[in-house]
C-alpha angles and dihedrals in degrees: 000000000000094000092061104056107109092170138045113202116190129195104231113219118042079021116044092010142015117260111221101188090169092053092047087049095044088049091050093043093053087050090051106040084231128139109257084246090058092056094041084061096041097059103023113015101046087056083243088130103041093049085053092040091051090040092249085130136009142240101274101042089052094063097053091047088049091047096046090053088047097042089234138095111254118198127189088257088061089041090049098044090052088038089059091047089069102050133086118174111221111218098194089071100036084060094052087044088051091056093047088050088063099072098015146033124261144184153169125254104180134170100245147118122252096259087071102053093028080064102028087129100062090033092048114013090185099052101051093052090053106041096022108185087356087106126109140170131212085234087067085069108040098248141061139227124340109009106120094234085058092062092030085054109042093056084049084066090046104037094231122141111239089220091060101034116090117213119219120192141131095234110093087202089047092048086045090049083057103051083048090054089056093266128130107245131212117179098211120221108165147349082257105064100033088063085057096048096044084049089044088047089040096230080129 
Protein backbone atom coordinates (compact mmCIF):
# COMPACT_ATOMS: atom_id res chain seq x y z
CA UNK A 1 0.00 0.00 0.00
CA UNK A 2 2.91 2.67 0.97
CA UNK A 3 4.93 2.08 -2.25
CA UNK A 4 2.08 3.25 -4.38
CA UNK A 5 1.28 6.90 -2.96
CA UNK A 6 2.49 9.55 -5.72
CA UNK A 7 0.72 12.61 -3.79
CA UNK A 8 0.43 13.82 -0.51
CA UNK A 9 -2.73 16.16 -0.02
CA UNK A 10 -2.93 18.21 3.49
CA UNK A 11 -5.69 19.87 4.94
CA UNK A 12 -4.19 23.73 5.83
CA UNK A 13 -5.50 25.06 9.15
CA UNK A 14 -5.66 22.33 12.54
CA UNK A 15 -2.67 20.33 9.97
CA UNK A 16 0.07 22.71 8.34
CA UNK A 17 -1.17 26.10 10.82
CA UNK A 18 -3.22 27.00 13.94
CA UNK A 19 -6.56 28.27 13.39
CA UNK A 20 -7.34 31.21 15.82
CA UNK A 21 -11.05 31.76 15.12
CA UNK A 22 -11.29 34.17 18.32
CA UNK A 23 -8.48 36.25 17.09
CA UNK A 24 -10.03 36.42 13.50
CA UNK A 25 -13.55 37.48 15.27
CA UNK A 26 -11.96 40.00 17.72
CA UNK A 27 -10.03 41.60 14.64
CA UNK A 28 -13.19 41.81 12.68
CA UNK A 29 -15.06 43.00 15.50
CA UNK A 30 -12.54 45.96 16.22
CA UNK A 31 -12.90 46.92 12.26
CA UNK A 32 -16.57 46.91 12.58
CA UNK A 33 -17.25 48.35 15.61
CA UNK A 34 -19.46 45.13 16.15
CA UNK A 35 -19.79 43.07 19.27
CA UNK A 36 -17.63 39.74 18.83
CA UNK A 37 -21.29 37.84 18.90
CA UNK A 38 -22.36 39.80 16.07
CA UNK A 39 -19.40 38.63 13.94
CA UNK A 40 -19.61 34.87 15.21
CA UNK A 41 -23.14 34.98 13.66
CA UNK A 42 -22.26 36.79 10.78
CA UNK A 43 -19.79 34.40 9.52
CA UNK A 44 -20.79 31.26 11.04
CA UNK A 45 -24.12 31.34 12.41
CA UNK A 46 -25.99 32.98 9.58
CA UNK A 47 -24.48 29.82 7.05
CA UNK A 48 -22.56 33.01 5.07
CA UNK A 49 -19.21 30.95 5.31
CA UNK A 50 -20.29 27.61 4.55
CA UNK A 51 -22.15 28.67 1.53
CA UNK A 52 -18.49 30.49 0.36
CA UNK A 53 -16.56 27.65 1.60
CA UNK A 54 -18.87 25.12 -0.42
CA UNK A 55 -19.00 28.00 -3.97
CA UNK A 56 -22.26 28.66 -3.46
CA UNK A 57 -21.12 32.54 -3.67
CA UNK A 58 -18.49 34.08 -4.44
CA UNK A 59 -16.10 36.32 -3.16
CA UNK A 60 -17.55 39.20 -3.80
CA UNK A 61 -20.99 38.42 -2.89
CA UNK A 62 -19.75 37.15 0.45
CA UNK A 63 -18.42 40.50 1.52
CA UNK A 64 -21.58 42.43 0.95
CA UNK A 65 -23.41 40.08 2.57
CA UNK A 66 -21.06 40.25 5.16
CA UNK A 67 -21.18 43.63 5.13
CA UNK A 68 -24.84 43.87 4.99
CA UNK A 69 -25.18 41.33 8.41
CA UNK A 70 -22.26 43.62 10.26
CA UNK A 71 -23.72 47.37 9.01
CA UNK A 72 -20.56 48.11 7.70
CA UNK A 73 -18.90 47.91 4.67
CA UNK A 74 -16.27 44.96 4.69
CA UNK A 75 -13.50 44.98 2.03
CA UNK A 76 -11.19 42.38 1.32
CA UNK A 77 -8.41 44.50 3.29
CA UNK A 78 -10.47 44.22 6.29
CA UNK A 79 -11.24 40.33 5.34
CA UNK A 80 -7.81 39.75 4.82
CA UNK A 81 -6.45 41.65 8.00
CA UNK A 82 -8.91 39.63 10.23
CA UNK A 83 -8.15 36.40 7.89
CA UNK A 84 -4.01 36.70 8.91
CA UNK A 85 -4.91 37.11 12.84
CA UNK A 86 -5.99 33.82 12.88
CA UNK A 87 -3.00 31.96 11.22
CA UNK A 88 -0.02 30.69 12.49
CA UNK A 89 2.10 28.76 10.27
CA UNK A 90 3.70 25.45 12.24
CA UNK A 91 6.69 24.93 11.34
CA UNK A 92 7.04 21.55 12.74
CA UNK A 93 4.65 20.24 9.94
CA UNK A 94 5.79 22.54 6.92
CA UNK A 95 9.21 20.92 7.52
CA UNK A 96 7.81 17.19 7.40
CA UNK A 97 5.78 18.23 4.41
CA UNK A 98 9.04 19.65 2.88
CA UNK A 99 10.74 16.32 3.24
CA UNK A 100 8.06 14.59 1.92
CA UNK A 101 8.09 17.07 -1.06
CA UNK A 102 11.60 15.76 -1.96
CA UNK A 103 10.65 12.48 -3.24
CA UNK A 104 6.60 13.17 -3.75
CA UNK A 105 3.77 15.92 -4.67
CA UNK A 106 2.21 17.28 -2.72
CA UNK A 107 -0.86 19.92 -2.23
CA UNK A 108 -3.50 21.76 -0.12
CA UNK A 109 -7.33 20.99 -0.17
CA UNK A 110 -8.90 23.61 2.45
CA UNK A 111 -12.16 24.57 3.27
CA UNK A 112 -12.10 27.89 2.25
CA UNK A 113 -13.40 30.38 0.10
CA UNK A 114 -11.26 31.86 -2.98
CA UNK A 115 -10.24 35.00 -1.27
CA UNK A 116 -7.86 32.71 1.06
CA UNK A 117 -5.81 30.78 -1.51
CA UNK A 118 -6.14 33.84 -4.36
CA UNK A 119 -4.00 35.73 -1.49
CA UNK A 120 -1.97 32.48 0.36
CA UNK A 121 1.00 34.34 -0.03
CA UNK A 122 0.19 37.41 2.12
CA UNK A 123 -2.13 35.00 4.75
CA UNK A 124 0.88 32.17 5.02
CA UNK A 125 3.91 33.21 3.75
CA UNK A 126 5.40 29.58 4.38
CA UNK A 127 2.83 27.60 2.65
CA UNK A 128 2.69 29.19 -0.33
CA UNK A 129 6.66 28.96 -0.86
CA UNK A 130 6.52 25.58 -0.35
CA UNK A 131 3.37 24.33 -2.21
CA UNK A 132 3.11 27.43 -4.78
CA UNK A 133 -0.19 26.98 -6.91
CA UNK A 134 -0.70 23.69 -5.12
CA UNK A 135 -3.11 25.21 -3.38
CA UNK A 136 -6.81 24.60 -3.74
CA UNK A 137 -10.30 25.53 -1.86
CA UNK A 138 -13.32 23.73 -1.56
CA UNK A 139 -14.84 26.70 -2.90
CA UNK A 140 -12.92 25.87 -6.36
CA UNK A 141 -15.55 22.66 -6.61
CA UNK A 142 -18.70 23.77 -5.52
CA UNK A 143 -18.86 22.01 -2.79
CA UNK A 144 -16.85 21.45 0.90
CA UNK A 145 -15.68 18.81 2.91
CA UNK A 146 -16.61 16.12 2.73
CA UNK A 147 -18.46 15.83 0.17
CA UNK A 148 -16.71 13.03 -2.12
CA UNK A 149 -16.54 15.78 -5.91
CA UNK A 150 -14.55 18.09 -3.71
CA UNK A 151 -11.68 15.38 -3.26
CA UNK A 152 -12.47 13.64 -7.18
CA UNK A 153 -12.03 17.02 -8.43
CA UNK A 154 -9.31 18.49 -6.83
CA UNK A 155 -6.87 15.64 -7.90
CA UNK A 156 -8.46 16.22 -11.58
CA UNK A 157 -6.84 19.48 -11.36
CA UNK A 158 -3.89 17.92 -10.18
CA UNK A 159 -3.72 14.54 -12.24
CA UNK A 160 -3.28 12.47 -9.29
CA UNK A 161 -4.97 9.01 -8.91
CA UNK A 162 -7.47 8.90 -5.52
CA UNK A 163 -6.22 5.33 -4.82
CA UNK A 164 -2.39 6.68 -4.47
CA UNK A 165 -2.96 10.07 -2.91
CA UNK A 166 -2.97 10.15 0.92
CA UNK A 167 -5.17 12.57 2.51
CA UNK A 168 -3.96 14.44 5.63
CA UNK A 169 -6.62 16.62 7.89
CA UNK A 170 -7.64 17.11 11.32
CA UNK A 171 -11.27 16.45 10.71
CA UNK A 172 -12.03 12.80 11.35
CA UNK A 173 -15.39 13.31 8.91
CA UNK A 174 -13.11 15.19 6.22
CA UNK A 175 -10.40 12.35 6.37
CA UNK A 176 -13.41 9.84 6.19
CA UNK A 177 -14.93 11.83 3.05
CA UNK A 178 -11.67 11.07 1.60
CA UNK A 179 -11.34 7.48 2.16
CA UNK A 180 -15.14 7.39 0.67
CA UNK A 181 -13.91 9.35 -2.51
CA UNK A 182 -11.07 6.33 -3.15
CA UNK A 183 -8.38 8.22 -1.23
CA UNK A 184 -5.96 6.85 1.78
CA UNK A 185 -6.89 8.76 4.89
CA UNK A 186 -4.76 9.86 7.88
CA UNK A 187 -6.74 12.11 11.00
CA UNK A 188 -3.83 14.13 12.06
CA UNK A 189 -3.25 14.71 15.58
CA UNK A 190 0.29 16.02 15.99
CA UNK A 191 3.74 16.65 14.34
CA UNK A 192 4.57 13.93 16.14
CA UNK A 193 2.60 11.30 14.81
CA UNK A 194 2.44 12.35 11.36
CA UNK A 195 6.34 11.90 11.23
CA UNK A 196 5.63 8.11 12.36
CA UNK A 197 2.95 7.47 9.85
CA UNK A 198 4.90 9.24 6.70
CA UNK A 199 8.16 6.86 7.96
CA UNK A 200 5.73 3.89 8.36
CA UNK A 201 4.31 4.78 4.80
CA UNK A 202 7.98 5.49 3.58
CA UNK A 203 7.29 8.73 2.13
CA UNK A 204 10.54 9.65 4.47
Amino acid sequence: MTAFITLVLFDMEGVLSHYDRAARVDRLAAITGRTAEAVRHAIWGSGLEARADAGLIGDDEYLRELGALLNYPVSRDDWLAARLASITPDESVLALAGRVAERHRIAILTNNCRLLTDHIGYLNPPVARLFGSNVYSSAAFGAAKPAVQTYLRCLEQLGAPAAQTLFVDDTESNVSGAIDAGLQGYKFVSAAGLLDELQRRGLL
